[in-house]
RONU-471906 format. One record per atom (N, C-alpha, C): residue in three letters; x, y, z. Coordinates in steps of 0.05 Angstrom, whole numbers, plus 5000, padded with zeros to 4 digits. Layout:
BEGIN
ALAXYZ...
***
This chain:
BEGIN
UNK501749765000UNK500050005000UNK501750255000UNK500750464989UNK502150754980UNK503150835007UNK505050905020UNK505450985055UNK503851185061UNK504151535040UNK502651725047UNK499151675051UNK498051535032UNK495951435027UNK495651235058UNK496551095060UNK496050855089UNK495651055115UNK497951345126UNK498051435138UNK495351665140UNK494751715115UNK491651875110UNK490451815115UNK489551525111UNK486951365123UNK486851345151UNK488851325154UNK488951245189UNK488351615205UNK489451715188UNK488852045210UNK485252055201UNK484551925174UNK481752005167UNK479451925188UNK480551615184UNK477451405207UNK478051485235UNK480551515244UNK481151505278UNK481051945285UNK480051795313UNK479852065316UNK482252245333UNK483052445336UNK485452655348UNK484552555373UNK486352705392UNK486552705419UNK485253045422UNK485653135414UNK485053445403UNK481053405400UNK479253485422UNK476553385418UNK475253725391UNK477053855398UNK477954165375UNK477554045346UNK479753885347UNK480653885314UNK478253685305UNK477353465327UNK475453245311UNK472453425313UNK473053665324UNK469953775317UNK469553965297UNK471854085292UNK472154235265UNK471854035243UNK473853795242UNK474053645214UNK470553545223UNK470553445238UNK465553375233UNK465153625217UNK465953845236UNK463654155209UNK464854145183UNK466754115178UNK468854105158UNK466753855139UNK466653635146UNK465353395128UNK463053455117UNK461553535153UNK457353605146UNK458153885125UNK460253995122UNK459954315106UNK459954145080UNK461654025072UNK462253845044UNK458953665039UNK458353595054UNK455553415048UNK453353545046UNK453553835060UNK451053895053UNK452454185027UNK453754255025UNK454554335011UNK453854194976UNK454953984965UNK455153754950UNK451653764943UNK450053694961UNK446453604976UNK445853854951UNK447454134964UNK445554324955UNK445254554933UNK448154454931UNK448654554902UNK447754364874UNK446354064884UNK446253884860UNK442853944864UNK442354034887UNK438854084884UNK437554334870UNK440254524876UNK438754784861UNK438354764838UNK441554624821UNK441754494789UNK438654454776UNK438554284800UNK437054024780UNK433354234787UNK433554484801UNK430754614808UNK431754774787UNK433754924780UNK433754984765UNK433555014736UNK435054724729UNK433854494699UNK430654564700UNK429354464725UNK426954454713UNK425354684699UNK425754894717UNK425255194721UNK425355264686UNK428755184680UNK429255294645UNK426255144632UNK426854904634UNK424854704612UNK421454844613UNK421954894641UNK418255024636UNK417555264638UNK420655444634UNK420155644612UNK420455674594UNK422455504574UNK422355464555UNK419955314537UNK418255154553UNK416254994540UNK414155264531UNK414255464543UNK412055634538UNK412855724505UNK414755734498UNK415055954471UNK415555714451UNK416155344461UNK416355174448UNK414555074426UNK412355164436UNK408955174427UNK409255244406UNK409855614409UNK410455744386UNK412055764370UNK415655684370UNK416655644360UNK417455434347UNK417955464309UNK418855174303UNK421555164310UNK423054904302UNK424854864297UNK428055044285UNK426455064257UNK427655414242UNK425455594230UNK426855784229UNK424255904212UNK426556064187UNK425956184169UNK427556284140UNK425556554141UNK426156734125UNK424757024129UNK427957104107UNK427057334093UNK428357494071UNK430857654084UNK432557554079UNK435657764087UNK434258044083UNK433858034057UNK433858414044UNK431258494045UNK428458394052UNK426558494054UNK424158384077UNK421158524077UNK420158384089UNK418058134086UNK418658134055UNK417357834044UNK417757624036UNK418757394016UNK419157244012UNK417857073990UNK418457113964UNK417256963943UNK418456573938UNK415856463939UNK417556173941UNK414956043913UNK416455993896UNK416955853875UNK415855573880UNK414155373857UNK413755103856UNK415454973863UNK417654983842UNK421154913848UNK421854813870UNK421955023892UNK423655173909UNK420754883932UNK418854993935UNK417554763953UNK418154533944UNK418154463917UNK419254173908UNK421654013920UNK423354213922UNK425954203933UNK426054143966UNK424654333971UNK424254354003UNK423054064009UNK421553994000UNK419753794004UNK421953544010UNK424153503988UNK425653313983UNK427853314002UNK428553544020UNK429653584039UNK430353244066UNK432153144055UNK432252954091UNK432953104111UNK430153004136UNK430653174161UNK428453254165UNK426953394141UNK423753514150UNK421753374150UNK421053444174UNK418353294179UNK415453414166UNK415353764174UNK412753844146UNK413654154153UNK413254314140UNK414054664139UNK411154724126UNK411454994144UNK408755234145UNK409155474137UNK407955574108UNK408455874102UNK406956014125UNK408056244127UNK405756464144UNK407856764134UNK405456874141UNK405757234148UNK404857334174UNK407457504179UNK406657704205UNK407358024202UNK404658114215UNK404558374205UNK403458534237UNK404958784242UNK403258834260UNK401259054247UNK397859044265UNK396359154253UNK394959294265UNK392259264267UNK390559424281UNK389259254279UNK386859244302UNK384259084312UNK383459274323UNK379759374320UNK377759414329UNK375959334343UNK374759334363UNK373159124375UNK371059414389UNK368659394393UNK367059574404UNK367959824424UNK369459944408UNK369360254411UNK373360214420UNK374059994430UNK376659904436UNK378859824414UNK381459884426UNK383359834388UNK385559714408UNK387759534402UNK389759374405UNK391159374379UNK393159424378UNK395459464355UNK397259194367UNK397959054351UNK399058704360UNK399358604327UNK400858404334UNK401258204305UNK399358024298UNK398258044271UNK396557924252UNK398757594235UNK398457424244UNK399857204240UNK398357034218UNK398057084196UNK397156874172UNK398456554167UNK397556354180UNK398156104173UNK396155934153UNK398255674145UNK396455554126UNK396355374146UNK394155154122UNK393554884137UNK395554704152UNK397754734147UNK400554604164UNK402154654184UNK400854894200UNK401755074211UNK402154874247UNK399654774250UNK398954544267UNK400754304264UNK401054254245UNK404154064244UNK405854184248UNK406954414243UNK409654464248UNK409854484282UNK408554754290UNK408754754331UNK405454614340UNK406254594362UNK404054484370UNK402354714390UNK401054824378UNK399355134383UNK396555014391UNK395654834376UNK393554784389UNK392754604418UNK395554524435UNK395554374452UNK395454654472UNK394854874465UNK394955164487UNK391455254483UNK390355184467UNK387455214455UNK386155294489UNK385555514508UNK384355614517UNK381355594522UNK380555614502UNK377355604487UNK376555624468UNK374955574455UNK374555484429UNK375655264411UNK374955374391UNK377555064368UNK378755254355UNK380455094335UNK383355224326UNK382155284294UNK382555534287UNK381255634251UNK380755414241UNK379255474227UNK379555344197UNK380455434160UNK381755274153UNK382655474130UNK380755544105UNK381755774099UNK380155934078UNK378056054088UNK377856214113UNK375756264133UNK376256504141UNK373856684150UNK375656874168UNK376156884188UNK376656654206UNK377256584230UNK378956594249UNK379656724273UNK381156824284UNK382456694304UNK384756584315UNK384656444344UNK386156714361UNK386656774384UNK386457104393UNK387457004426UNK389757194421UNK391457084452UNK389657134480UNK388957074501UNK388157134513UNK388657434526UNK390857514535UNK390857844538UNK389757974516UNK390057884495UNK388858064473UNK385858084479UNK384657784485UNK381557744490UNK380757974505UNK382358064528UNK381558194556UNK381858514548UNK383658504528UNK384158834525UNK381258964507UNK381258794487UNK378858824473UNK376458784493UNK375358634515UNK373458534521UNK371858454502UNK373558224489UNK371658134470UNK369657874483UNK367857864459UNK366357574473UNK364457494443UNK364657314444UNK363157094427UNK360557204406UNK359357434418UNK356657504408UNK357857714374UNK357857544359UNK358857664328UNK356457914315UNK354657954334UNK353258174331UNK354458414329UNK357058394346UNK359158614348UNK360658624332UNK362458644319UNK364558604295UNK367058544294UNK368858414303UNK371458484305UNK373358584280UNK373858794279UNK375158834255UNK378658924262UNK380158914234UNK383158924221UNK383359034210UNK385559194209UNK386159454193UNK388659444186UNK388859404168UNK392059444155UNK392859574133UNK394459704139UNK395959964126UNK396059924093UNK394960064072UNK396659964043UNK398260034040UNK399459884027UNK402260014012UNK403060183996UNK405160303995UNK405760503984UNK405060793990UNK406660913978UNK406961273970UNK405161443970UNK405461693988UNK403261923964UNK401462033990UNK400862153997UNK397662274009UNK395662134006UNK393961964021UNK391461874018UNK389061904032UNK386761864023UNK384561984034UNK384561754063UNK384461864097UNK384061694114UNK382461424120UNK380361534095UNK377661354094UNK379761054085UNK381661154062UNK381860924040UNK384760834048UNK385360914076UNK388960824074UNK389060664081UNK386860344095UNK387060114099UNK385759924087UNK386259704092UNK384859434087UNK383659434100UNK381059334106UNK380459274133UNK377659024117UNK378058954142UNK376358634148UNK374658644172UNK372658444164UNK371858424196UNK372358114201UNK373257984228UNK373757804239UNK372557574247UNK372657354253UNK370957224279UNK372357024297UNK372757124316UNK373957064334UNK372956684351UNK373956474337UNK372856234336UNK374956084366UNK377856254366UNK378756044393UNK380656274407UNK381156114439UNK383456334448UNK384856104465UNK387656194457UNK390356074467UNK390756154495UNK392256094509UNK393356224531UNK397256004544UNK398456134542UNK400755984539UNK402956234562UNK403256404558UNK405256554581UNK403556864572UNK404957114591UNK403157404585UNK404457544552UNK407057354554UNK408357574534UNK406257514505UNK406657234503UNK406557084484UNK402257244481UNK401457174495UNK397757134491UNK398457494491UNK399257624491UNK399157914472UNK399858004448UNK401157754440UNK403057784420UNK400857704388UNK399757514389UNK399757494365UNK395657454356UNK394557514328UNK392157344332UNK392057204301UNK392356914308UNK392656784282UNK390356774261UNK390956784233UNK388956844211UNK389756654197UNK387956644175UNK388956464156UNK390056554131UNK393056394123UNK394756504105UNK392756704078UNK390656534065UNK389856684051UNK389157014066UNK387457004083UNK386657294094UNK388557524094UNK390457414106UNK392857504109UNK394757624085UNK395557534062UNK395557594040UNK393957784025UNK391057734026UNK389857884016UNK389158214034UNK389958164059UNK390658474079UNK392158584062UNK394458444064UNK397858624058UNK398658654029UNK396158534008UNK395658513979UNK398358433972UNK398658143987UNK401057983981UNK400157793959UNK402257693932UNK400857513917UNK401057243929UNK400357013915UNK399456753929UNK401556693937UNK404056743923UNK406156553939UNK408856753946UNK407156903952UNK408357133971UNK407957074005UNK410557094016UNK410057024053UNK412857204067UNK411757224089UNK414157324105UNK416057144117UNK415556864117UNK417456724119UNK416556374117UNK417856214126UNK417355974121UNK418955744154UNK416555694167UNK417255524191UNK417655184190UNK420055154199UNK420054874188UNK420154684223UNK419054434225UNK418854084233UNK421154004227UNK423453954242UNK425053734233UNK425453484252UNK426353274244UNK426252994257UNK427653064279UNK427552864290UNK428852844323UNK432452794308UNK433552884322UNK437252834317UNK438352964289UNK435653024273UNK436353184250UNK438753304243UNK440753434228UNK442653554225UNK441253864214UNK441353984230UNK439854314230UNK442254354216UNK444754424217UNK446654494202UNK446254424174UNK446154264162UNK445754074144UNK444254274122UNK441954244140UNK438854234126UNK438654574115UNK439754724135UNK441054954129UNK443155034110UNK444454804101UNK446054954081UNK443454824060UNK443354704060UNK441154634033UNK438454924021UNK437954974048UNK435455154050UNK436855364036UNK440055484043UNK440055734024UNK440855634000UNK441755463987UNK441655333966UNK439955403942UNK438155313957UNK434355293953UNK434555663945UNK434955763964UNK433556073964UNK436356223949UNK438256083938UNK440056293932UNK441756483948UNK442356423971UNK443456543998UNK441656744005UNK439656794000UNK438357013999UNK436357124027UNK436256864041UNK435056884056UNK436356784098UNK435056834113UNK435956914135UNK435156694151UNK436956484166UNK435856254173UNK436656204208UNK434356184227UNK434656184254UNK432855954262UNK434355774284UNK434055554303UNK431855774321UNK430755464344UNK429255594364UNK430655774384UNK432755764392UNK435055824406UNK435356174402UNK435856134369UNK436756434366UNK433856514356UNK431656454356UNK429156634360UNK428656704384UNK429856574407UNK428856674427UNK431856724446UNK433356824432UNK436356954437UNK436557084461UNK434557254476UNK434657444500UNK434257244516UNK432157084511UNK430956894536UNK432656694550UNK434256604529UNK437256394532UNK439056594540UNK439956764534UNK441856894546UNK440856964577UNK438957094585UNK437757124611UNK437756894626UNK436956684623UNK436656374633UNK439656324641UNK441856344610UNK444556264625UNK445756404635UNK444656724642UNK446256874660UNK446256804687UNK442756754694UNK442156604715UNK443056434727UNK442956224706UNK445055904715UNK447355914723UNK449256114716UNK451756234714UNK452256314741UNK450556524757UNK450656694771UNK449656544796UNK447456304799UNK446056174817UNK449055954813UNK450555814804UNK452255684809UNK454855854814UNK455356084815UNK457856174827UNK457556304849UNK455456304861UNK454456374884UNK454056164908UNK453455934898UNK453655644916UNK455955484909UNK457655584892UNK460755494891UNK462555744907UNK461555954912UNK462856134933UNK461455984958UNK459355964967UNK458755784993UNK460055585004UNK460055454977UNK462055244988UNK465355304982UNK465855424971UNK469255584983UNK469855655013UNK467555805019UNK467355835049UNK467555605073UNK466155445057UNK466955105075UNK468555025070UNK469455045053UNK472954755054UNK474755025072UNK474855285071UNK476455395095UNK476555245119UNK474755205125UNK473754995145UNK475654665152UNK475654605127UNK477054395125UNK479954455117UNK481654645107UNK482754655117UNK484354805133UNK483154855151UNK483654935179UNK483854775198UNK482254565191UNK482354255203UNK485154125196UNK485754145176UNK487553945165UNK489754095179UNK490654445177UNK492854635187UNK493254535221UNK491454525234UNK490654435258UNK491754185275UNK491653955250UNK492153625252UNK495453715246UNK495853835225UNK498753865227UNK499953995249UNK499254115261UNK501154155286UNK500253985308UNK498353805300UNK497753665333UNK499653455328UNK499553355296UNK501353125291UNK504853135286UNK505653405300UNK507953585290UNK510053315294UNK509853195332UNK512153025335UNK512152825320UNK510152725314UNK510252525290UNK512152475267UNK510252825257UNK512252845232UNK515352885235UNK515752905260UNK518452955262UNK519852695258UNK518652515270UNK520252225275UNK520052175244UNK518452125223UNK517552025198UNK520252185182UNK520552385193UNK522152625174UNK525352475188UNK525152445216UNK527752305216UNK529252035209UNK526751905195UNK526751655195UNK527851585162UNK527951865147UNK527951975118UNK525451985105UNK523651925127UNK521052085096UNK521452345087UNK521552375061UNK521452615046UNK519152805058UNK519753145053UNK517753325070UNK515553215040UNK516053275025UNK514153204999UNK511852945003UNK513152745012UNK510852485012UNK509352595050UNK510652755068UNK509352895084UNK507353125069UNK507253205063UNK505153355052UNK503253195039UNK504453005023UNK502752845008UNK499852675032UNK501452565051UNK499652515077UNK496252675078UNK497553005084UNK494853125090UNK493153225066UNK494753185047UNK493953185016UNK491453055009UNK492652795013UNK489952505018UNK489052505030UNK489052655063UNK487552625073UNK484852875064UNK484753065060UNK483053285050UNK482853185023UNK484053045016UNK481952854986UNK479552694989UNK480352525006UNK478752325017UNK476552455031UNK476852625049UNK474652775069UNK473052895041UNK473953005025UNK472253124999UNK470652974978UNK471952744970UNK471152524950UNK469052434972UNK469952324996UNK466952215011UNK465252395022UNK464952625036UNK463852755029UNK462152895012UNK462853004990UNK462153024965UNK460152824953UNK460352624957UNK459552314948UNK457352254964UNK456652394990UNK454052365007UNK452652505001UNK453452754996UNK452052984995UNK451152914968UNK451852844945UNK451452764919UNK449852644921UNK450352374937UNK447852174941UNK444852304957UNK445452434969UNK442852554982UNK441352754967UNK443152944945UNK441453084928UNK440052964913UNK440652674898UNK440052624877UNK437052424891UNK437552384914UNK435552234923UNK433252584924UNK433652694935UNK431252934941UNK430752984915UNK431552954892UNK429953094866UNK428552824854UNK429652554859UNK428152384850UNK425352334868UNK425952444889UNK423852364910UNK421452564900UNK422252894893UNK421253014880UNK419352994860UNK420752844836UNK419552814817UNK417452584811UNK418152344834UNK416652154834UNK413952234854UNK413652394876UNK411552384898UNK411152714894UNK412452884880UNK412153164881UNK410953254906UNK413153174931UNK412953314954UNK412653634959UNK414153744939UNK414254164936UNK412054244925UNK410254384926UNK408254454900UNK408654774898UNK407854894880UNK408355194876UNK405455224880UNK404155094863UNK400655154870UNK399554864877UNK397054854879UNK395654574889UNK395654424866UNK395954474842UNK396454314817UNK398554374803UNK400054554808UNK403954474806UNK405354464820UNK407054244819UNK408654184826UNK410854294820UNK413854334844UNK415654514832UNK416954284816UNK418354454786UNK419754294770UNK423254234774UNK422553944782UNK425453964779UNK426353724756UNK428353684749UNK429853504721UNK433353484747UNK432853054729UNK435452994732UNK437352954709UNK439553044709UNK440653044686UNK443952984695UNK445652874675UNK447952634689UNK450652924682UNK448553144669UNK451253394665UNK451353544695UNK449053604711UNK448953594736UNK450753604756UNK450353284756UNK451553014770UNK454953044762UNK456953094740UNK458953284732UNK458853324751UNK458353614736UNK457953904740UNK458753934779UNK457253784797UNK457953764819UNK460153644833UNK460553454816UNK463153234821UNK465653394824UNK465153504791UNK467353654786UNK468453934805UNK466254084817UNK466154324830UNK467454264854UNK466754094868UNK467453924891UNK469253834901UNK470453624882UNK473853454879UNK475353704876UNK474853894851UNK477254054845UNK478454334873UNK475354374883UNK475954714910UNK476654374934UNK476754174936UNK477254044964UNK480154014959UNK480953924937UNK484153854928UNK485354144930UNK484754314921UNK485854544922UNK485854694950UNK484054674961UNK484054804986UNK485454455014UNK486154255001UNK488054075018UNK490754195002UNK491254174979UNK493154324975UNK495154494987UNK493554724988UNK494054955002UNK495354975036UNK492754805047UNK492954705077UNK496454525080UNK496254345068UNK498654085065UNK501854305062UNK500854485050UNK503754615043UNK504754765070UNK503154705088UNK504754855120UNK506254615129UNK507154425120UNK509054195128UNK512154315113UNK513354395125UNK516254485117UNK517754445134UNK520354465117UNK522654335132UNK522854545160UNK522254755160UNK523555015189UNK520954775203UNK518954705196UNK517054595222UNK517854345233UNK519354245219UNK519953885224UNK523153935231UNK524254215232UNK527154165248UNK527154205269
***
């Protein structure tokens, strides 16, 4: 057996004569275990936290969506869908237009985005699994589905006695009479979504034709094109093909970078909630070693005899080295084991609830489980490190 290593174990399981030092190294261990406990619980509260905020905009967002580098429309060609179609990777893609517009509702106006989808629109996100009330358009209709804040701003309601009408701007140049400077439509408001506040203000879906014929777009005129792709897909891939297709011409974003602020905010968070319980626990291994600085002078005569016997000061150091490894790796390794038990216990009996029918979210995940390992082993070795290096030759002469 390794000598430094044999001599570690034995200062590890047996206890000092010093009732000081064996009560610091206990706070020193419980700091490492609950430390380890509670940094792998916030992780994994906080995994969940991302996933079910991100599920909210998941609804709405596809996969990618394409939209015109140089303008705000997008002409797509027989060809060009032929092609797309032939695409490996896609599962089904949805023209649409978005416009922000005007809505009328009895004596009330909301300025918000007018979203034209076709019949595939429902395959690509899954929008109608947020369906509120009502059912989801039908195409070639004038049918509306209408975020819920939007519902409330308008006080709208069901009785089509009232009108809901759209107003959108024409195009082009020149002075025009106020009467004649819009499109306008009247509506019917058939379903309402409700999915997060930002989102149910944001949009009220129409159908692609309607939509077109607002913005006196021709048929295969769109503001962009949302695509379905398979599970493990190569998005990279499918993306070089797509500008291919479009002649580089066009502007191509994942779910990720459509919702670019929201991921950045989330990993600032994650960032900032883990260097804050990795400073916590910096504060505890002081602890340990102070314990270990402690054992070295209680074990001073020791080391004297070991040092006269020719142990190197080096494989002395090495001693309290292992020993603040070991206190860390097992440590670490309880506390590990006890987090991972509280989030499974979590997720299986949902002991936490936020409300009487949610439960708080938490997710286990094995980057985590790392992620802690790693945090743990590396500030215990470094801070035994540190401790171990007060064994020098002026102390052992």
């Amino acid at each position: 057996m390794n000598f430094p290593f044999y001599i570690a174990k034995r200062y590890t399981v047996s206890f000092s004569k010093s009732s000081a030092i064996n009560i610091i190294t206990g706070i020193a261990s419980l700091g490492i275990i609950v430390g380890a406990c509670a940094l792998f619980v916030v992780l994994s509260v906080f995994s969940g936290l991302r996933d079910f905020s991100l599920s909210f905009s998941n609804d709405f967002d596809p996969d990618l969506k394409i939209t015109n580098t140089l303008g705000k429309s997008l002409v797509v060609s027989d060809q060009q869908e032929k092609e797309i179609k032939a695409i490996d990777g896609v599962v089904s893609y949805s023209k649409t237009i978005e416009e922000r517009v005007l809505f009328l509702y009895n004596g009330k106006e909301v300025v918000t985005y007018l979203k034209g989808v076709d019949s595939l629109y429902s395959k690509v996100n899954n929008v109608e699994k947020s369906l509120y009330l009502g059912n989801w358009l039908q195409p070639n209709s004038p049918e509306v589905v209408i975020g819920h804040g939007i519902f409330q701003k308008l006080s709208l309601s069901f009785d089509y006695s009232i009108p809901l009408e759209v107003y959108v701007p024409k195009p082009g140049k020149g002075a025009i009479d106020p009467k004649q400077a819009f499109n306008v439509s009247k509506i019917l408001p058939t379903g309402i979504y409700a999915v997060s506040e930002e989102l149910d203000n944001k949009y009220v879906f129409a159908d692609l034709g309607l939509a077109q014929e607002l913005l006196q777009f021709k048929p295969n005129q769109v503001s962009g094109i949302e695509f379905k792709l398979k599970s493990g897909a190569n998005q990279g891939a499918i993306s070089d093909q797509l500008q291919t297709i479009f002649a580089h011409k066009i502007t191509i974003k994942n779910r990720e970078q459509m919702n670019d602020s929201l991921y950045k905010m989330l990993n600032t968070e994650q960032t900032a909630l883990y260097l804050i319980f990795t400073l916590v626990i910096i504060l505890t291994l002081f602890t340990l070693a102070g314990a270990i600085i402690m054992l070295i002078i209680d074990k001073q005569k020791n080391l004297k005899t070991l040092y006269n016997l020719g142990v190197e000061v080096k494989n002395l150091r090495k001693i309290f080295l292992l020993q603040g490894t070991i206190l860390t790796v097992v440590g670490g390794s309880i506390g590990l084991a006890l987090g991972i038990g509280i989030v499974l216990l979590q997720q299986e009996f949902l002991l936490v609830m936020i409300t009487s029918s949610m439960p708080y979210p938490v997710i286990f995940n094995i980057e985590n489980v790392l992620l802690v390992l790693a945090t743990i082993f590396t500030l215990g070795f470094i801070s035994s490190l540190i401790a171990s290096s007060r064994v020098t030759k002026k102390l052992l002469e």
